[in-house]
N, C-alpha and C positions, 0 to 999 in steps of 0.2 A: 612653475612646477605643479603638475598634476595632485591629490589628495587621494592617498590610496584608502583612507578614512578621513572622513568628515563627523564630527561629533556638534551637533548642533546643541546651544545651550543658553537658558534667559539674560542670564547676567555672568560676569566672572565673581565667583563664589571663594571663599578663601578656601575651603577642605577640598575643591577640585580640584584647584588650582597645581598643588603638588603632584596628586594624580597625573595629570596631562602630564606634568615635564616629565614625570618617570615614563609616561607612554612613550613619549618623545623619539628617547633612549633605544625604547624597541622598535618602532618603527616612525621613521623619520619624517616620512611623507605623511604621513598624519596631519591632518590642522581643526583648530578649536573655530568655529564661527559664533558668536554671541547675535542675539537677537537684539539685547541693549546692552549701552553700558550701564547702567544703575535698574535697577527691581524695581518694578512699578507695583506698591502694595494696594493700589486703590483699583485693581482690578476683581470682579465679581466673581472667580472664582478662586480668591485669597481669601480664606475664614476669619484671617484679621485684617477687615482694611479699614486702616489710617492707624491701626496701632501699634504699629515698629514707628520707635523715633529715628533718628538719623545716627550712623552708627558708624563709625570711622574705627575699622581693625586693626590697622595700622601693619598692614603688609602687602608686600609687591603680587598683585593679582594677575595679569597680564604679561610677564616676565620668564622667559627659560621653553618657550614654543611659540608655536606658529599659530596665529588669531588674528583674527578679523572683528568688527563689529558695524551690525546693520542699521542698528537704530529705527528696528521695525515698528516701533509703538507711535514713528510719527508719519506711517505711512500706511493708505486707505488700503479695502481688504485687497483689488485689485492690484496695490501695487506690493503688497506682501509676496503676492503668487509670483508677480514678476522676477520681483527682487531674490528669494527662493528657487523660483526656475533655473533664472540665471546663474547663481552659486553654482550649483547639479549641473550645467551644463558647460560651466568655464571646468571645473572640478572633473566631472565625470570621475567621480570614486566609487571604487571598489565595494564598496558596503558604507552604510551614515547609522551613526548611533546618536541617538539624543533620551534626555532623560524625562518623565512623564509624557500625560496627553491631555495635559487640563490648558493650554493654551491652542487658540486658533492656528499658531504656525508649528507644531505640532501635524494636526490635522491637514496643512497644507503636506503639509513635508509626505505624512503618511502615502494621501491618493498620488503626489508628483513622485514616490519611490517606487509604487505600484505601476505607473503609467510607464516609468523608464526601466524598470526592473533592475532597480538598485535593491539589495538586500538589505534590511532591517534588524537593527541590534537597538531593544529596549530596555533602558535601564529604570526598571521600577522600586519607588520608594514609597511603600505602603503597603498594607493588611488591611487597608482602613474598608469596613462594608456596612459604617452607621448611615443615618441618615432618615429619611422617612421612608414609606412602602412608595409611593411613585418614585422619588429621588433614584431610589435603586433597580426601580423596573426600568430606569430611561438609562440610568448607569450598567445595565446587564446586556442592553441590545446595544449601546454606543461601543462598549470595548470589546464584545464579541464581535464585533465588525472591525475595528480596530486591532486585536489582534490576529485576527485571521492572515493579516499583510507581515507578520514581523517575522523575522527567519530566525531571529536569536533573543534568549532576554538574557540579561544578569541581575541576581537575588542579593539585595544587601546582607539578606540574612535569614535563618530558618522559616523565619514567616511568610517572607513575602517567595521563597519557593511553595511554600504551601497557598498561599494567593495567587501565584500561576497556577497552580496546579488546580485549583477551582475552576477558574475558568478552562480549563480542560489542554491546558499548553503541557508538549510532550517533556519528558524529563530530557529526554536526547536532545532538548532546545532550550536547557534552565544551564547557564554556568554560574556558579554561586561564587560571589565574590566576600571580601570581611570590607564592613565600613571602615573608614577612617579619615584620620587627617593628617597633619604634618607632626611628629613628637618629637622632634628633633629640639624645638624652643623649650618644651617643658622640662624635661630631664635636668635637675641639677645635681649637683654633689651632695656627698651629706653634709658639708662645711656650711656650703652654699643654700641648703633647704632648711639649714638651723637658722641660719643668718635671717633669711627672709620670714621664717616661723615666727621668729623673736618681734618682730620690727613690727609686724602687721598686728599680733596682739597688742604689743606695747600702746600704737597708733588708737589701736580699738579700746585701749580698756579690759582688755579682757588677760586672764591670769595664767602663766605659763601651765597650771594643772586643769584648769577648765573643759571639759568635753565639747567642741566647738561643730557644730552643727552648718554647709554651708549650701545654703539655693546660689544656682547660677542659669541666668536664662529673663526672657522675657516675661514680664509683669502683667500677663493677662490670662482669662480666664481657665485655657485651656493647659495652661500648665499647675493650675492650683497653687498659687502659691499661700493662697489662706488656709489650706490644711497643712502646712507647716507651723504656721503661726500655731494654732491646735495646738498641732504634736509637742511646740517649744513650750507651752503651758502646762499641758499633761506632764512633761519631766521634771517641772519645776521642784517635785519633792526629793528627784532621782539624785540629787546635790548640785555642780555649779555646771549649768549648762548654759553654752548662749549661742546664740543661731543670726548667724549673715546672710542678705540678700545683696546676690549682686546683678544686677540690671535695672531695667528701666521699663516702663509701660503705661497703659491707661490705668492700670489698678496701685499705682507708687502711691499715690495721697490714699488712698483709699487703706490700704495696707498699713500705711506710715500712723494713720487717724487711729486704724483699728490697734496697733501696739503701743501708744500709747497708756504707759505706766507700767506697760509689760516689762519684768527685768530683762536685759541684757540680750536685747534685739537689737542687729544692729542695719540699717541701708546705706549701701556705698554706692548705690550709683552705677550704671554702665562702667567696663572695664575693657579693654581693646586684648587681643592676645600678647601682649607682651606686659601686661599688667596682672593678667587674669590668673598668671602662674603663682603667685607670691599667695594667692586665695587659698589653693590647694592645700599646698607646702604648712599654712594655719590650721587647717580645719583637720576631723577627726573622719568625717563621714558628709561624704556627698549626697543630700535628698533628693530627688527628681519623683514627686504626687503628682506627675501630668498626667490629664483625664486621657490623653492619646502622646506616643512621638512615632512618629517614624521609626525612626533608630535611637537617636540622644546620643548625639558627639560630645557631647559634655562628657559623659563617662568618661570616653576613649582618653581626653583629657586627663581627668582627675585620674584615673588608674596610671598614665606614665608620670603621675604627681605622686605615687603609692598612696592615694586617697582611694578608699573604699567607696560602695554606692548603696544605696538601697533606693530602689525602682518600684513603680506600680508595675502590675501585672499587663500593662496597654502600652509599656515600652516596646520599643523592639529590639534594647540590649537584651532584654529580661530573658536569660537561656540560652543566650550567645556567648553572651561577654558577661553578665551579669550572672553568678552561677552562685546559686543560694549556699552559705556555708564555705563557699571560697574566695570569691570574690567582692562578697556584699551579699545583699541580703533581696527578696522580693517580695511584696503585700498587696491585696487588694486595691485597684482603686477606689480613693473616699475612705476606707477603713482607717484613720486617724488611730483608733485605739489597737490596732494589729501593728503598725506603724511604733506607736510610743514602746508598745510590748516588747518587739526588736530592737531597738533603741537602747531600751533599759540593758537589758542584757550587756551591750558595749560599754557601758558607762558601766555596769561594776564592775565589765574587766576589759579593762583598755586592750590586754595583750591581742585579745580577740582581733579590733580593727586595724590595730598594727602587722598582724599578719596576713590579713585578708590584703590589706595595700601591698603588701610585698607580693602577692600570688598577682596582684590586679597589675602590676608594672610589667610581671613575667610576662605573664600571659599577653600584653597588649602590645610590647616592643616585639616578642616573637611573630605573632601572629595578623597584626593590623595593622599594617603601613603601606605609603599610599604607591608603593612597588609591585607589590603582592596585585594590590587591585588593579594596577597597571595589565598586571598578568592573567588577571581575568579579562579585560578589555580585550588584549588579544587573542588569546583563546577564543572565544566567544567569533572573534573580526575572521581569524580560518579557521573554523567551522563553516561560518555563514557563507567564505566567499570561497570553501572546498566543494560544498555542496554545489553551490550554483555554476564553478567549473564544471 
């Protein structure tokens, strides 16, 4: 059976993954192709390579649609082209969407969709325009060339329409989609959210009145997780606070060294998602001090957990989903002490973050699930392939 979409993509990702099946749903003939089965992080243009440890989610990735996988990473550039070509021409689909252009088979895909005049749906995840002054004169000629070929994007989120929009891509060619992931796991009862509330402090040491502070995410640099540590210092006079990291990275010993003697910091370690929930359900307020994210699915998480967030200003929940005063909170990034300041505030009145979680659930089961983004997919899939009729 022919592919009336092709969605090319690195690896199977767990928050796609739901995605696709609800694509599925709407249009059948659809199919996922992967370039690998597992993420290769030691390639040179991953900003962390070697430092993701190995990381078992513990859910069905592959499951509920139609995918393939190529196993391009063990195959020379010449036989990428081939093996790509081929796909496009057993397929011959209607329109292929894949998400970034920071991989070679990206680039192949690009000039072999131009050459067959398959229409182009790119799904961008980024604002990002740091780096040095050449970095971004080679990055301004590279995607201006790049996307001059794409007939359609989709925008995770306000920003990254306004990063099309830089590069001068028409609004009649931006379908803005809401991030997400699967919430269906998270959601418990309120029996259910005490249960697990109780258990995890008890576990921890820490006191059913304590204001509980909680990182979730990768232990390196670009997420900052040492201006938490700060922040858990600064409050120490605010009364009984204690702050949980959960994951794993190059900065764990380094982190673990620098809190020693520090009160009531706790490292749990990597948490898979069906673990990661019981986190939430504990804690008072989600931190995310990353110097950059994309989006931050963490939140999307913690909010169908009724866990509030406070974000630096270099998220890309920050005015999405992260809405100051209702949902959580936003500061500076590196402001450690605009950070503590907001903080404080919660801690002398709890009602405050207990209602912000409840607008963060509303808000996140209405509007972010991975059906909705399904329904940007196609939208976006006729457009591209009304026009080209």
């Amino acid at each position: 059976m022919s592919s009336s979409l092709l969605i090319f993509d690195t690896h199977p990702i767990q928050y796609r993954a739901p995605v696709f099946r609800e694509l599925m749903k709407k249009l059948p003939q659809a199919e996922v192709v992967f370039f690998n089965s597992r993420f290769d992080g030691k390639k040179w243009w991953f900003q962390e390579v070697d430092k993701i440890p190995k990381q078992e989610f513990g859910l069905p990735l592959e499951s509920g649609y139609r995918n393939r996988t190529l196993e391009t990473q063990k195959l020379s550039f010449i036989e990428k082209v081939a093996a790509l070509n081929r796909v496009l021409g057993e397929e011959k689909p209607q329109a292929v969407l894949f998400y970034g252009y920071y991989q070679v088979e990206h680039w192949i895909l690009r000039i072999l969709c131009a050459q067959k005049k398959i229409p182009l749906i790119f799904v961008g995840e980024t604002f990002d325009w740091r780096g040095s002054l050449l970095r971004r004169g080679i990055k301004r000629v590279l995607i201006n060339y790049f996307f001059r070929k794409v007939a359609g994007f989709i925008a995770i989120g306000k920003r990254t329409v306004d990063y099309y929009r830089q590069w001068g891509v028409s609004p009649s060619k931006i379908t803005s989609a809401k991030y997400c992931t699967d919430l269906a796991p998270f959601v418990l009862s309120e029996p259910e959210a005490n249960t697990v509330r109780s258990e995890i402090r008890k576990n921890l040491g820490i006191s059913p009145d304590a204001f509980l502070l909680l990182f979730v995410g990768r232990l390196f640099d670009r997420k900052r997780p040492q201006d938490l540590l700060e922040i858990h210092l600064n409050l120490q006079k605010q009364g009984l606070i204690h702050t949980v990291f959960v994951g794993n990275g190059e900065l764990s010993e380094v982190l673990q060294s620098r809190a020693e003697g520090m009160p009531n910091v706790h490292f749990v370690g990597f948490k898979n998602q069906n673990e990661i929930k019981n986190f939430y359900y504990a804690a008072d307020l989600l931190v995310v001090p990353s110097d950059f994210e994309t989006w931050g699915l963490v939140v999307n998480e913690a909010f169908s957990c009724r866990l509030p967030a406070l974000v630096t200003d270099q998220c890309g929940v920050a005015g999405d989903l992260v809405l100051s005063g209702q949902t959580g909170d936003i500061y500076p990034v590196g402001d450690c002490k605009a950070a503590t300041e907001k903080i404080s505030r919660l801690v002398k009145d709890c009602s405050i973050s207990k209602t912000w979680g409840m607008n963060a659930r509303a808000l996140v089961l209405k509007g972010y699930q991975p059906e909705q983004f399904a329904s940007s997919i196609l939208k976006s899939f006729e457009s591209v392939t009304l026009v080209e009729a």
